[in-house]
C-alpha positions as CSV (number, residue, x, y, z in Angstrom):
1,X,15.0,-5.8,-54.5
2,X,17.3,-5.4,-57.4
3,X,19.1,-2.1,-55.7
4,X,19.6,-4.0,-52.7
5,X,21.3,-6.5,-54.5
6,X,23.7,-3.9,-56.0
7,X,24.3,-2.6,-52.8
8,X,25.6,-5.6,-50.8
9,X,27.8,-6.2,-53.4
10,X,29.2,-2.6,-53.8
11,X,29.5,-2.8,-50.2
12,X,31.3,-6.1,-50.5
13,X,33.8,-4.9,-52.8
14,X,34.6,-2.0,-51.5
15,X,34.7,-3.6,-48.0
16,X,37.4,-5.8,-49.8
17,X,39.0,-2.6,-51.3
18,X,38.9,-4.3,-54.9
19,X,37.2,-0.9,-56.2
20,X,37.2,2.8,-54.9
21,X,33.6,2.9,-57.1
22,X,35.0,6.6,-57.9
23,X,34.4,6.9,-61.5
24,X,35.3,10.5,-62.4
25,X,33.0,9.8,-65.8
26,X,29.9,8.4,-64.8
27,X,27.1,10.2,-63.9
28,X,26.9,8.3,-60.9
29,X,29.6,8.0,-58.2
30,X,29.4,5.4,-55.0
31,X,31.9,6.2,-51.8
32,X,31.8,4.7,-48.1
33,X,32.2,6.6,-45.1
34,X,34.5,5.5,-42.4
35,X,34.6,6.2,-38.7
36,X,37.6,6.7,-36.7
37,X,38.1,3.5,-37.0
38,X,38.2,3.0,-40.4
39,X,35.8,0.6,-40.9
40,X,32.8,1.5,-43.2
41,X,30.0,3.3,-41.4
42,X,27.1,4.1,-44.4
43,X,27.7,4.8,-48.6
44,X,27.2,8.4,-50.3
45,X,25.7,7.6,-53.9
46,X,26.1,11.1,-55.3
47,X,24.4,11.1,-59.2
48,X,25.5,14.3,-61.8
49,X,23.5,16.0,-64.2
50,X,25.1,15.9,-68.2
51,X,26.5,19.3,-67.1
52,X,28.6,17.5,-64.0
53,X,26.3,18.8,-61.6
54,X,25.7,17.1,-58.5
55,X,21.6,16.8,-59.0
56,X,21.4,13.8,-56.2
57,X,23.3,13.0,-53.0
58,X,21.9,9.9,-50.7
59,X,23.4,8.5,-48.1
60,X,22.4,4.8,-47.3
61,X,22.8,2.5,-44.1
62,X,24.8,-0.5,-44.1
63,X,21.4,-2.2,-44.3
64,X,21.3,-0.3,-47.9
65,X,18.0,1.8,-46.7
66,X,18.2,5.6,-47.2
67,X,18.9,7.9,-44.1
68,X,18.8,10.7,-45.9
69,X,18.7,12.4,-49.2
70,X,19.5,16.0,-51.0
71,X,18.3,16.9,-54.9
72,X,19.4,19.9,-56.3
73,X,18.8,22.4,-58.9
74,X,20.7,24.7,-61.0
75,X,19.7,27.6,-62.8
76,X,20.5,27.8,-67.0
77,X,24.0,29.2,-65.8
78,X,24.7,26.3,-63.7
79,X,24.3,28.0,-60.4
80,X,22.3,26.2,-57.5
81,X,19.4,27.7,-57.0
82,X,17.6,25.7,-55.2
83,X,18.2,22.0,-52.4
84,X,15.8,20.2,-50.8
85,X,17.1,17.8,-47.7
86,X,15.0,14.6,-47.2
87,X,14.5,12.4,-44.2
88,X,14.3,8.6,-44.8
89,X,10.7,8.1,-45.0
90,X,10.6,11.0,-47.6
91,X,9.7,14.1,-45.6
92,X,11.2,17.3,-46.4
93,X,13.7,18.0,-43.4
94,X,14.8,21.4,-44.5
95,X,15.3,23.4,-48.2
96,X,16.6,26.6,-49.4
97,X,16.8,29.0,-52.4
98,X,19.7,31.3,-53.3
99,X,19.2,34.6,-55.6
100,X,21.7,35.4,-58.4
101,X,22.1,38.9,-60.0
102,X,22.2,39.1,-63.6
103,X,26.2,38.4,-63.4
104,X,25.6,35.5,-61.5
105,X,26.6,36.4,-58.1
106,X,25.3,35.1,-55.5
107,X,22.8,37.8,-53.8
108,X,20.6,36.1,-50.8
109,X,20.5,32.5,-49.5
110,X,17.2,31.4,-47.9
111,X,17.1,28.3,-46.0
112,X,13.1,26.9,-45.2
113,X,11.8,25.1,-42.2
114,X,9.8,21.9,-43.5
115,X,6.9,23.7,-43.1
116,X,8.2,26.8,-45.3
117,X,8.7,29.8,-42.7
118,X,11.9,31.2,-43.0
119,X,15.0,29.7,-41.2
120,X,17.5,31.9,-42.0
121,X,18.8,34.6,-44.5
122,X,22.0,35.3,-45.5
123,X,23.1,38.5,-47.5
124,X,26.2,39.0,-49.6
125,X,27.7,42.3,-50.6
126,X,28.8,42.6,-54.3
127,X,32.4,40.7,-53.4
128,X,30.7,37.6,-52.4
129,X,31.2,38.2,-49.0
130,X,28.4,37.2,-46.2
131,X,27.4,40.4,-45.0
132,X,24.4,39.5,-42.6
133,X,23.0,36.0,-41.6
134,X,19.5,36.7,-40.1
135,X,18.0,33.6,-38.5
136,X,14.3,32.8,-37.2
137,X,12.7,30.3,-35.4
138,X,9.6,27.8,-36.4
139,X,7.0,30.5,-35.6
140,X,9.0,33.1,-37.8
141,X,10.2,35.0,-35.3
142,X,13.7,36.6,-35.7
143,X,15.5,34.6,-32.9
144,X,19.4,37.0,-33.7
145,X,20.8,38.9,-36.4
146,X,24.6,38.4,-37.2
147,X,26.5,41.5,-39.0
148,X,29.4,39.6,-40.3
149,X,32.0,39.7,-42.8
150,X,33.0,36.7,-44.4
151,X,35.4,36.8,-47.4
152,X,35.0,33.7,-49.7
153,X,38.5,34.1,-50.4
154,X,40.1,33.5,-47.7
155,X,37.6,31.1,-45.9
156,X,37.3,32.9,-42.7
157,X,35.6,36.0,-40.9
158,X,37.1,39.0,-41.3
């Protein structure tokens, strides 16, 4: 196929490290992954929105089949409201929702089984911080309950 032509010879040429494909204006960017070895283990295409939102992220083998794949979506204030994880044969592996108030902060985050029951909720208190990360299992049963403090800020629990 046409795609798999362009992706033997991105791979090629960034295999030869003749481009970085890492084009800050495009709406599509193309960037290997590297074990500890530093040689190149799969490609992330990552594709943005006209707003420079990240809309599409898919990680390809070195065969140039998809492993994986996450789309996006942003409310009309640019906040991420919504990501749906695929598996290679196009199943839904996981998604989630997150709630904004009306200045935009960030209120609940949902994440779904494939199914749809509930994975786990997480609650933030009006600083942004994670207050409580509830987490279920398949059946919907709550499975532990964390009370935490995390401040965004600093990046750690508190």
């Amino acid at each position: 196929s046409r795609f798999f032509f362009f992706f033997c010879v991105m791979l090629m040429a960034v295999k030869q490290r003749r481009i970085t494909m890492d084009n800050k204006n495009s709406s599509r960017r193309i960037q290997p992954l590297y074990d500890s070895k530093g040689c190149i283990m799969s490609l992330i295409e990552i594709e943005y929105d006209d707003n420079g939102h990240e809309i599409k992220y898919t990680k390809y083998n070195l065969d140039g089949s998809k492993d994986w794949w996450i789309e996006k979506e942003y409310d009309e204030n640019g906040n991420e409201i919504k990501y749906i994880c695929y598996n290679s044969d196009g199943s839904i592996a996981i998604w989630s929702e997150t709630e904004y108030d009306c200045k935009g902060d960030q209120q609940a985050f949902t994440e779904y089984y494939p199914h749809g029951s509930i994975k786990r909720i997480r609650e933030y208190d009006k600083d942004k911080n994670i207050i409580k990360c509830t987490y279920y299992n398949p059946d919907g049963e709550i499975v532990s309950v964390k009370d935490e403090v995390y401040h965004k800020q600093y990046e750690k629990k508190i």
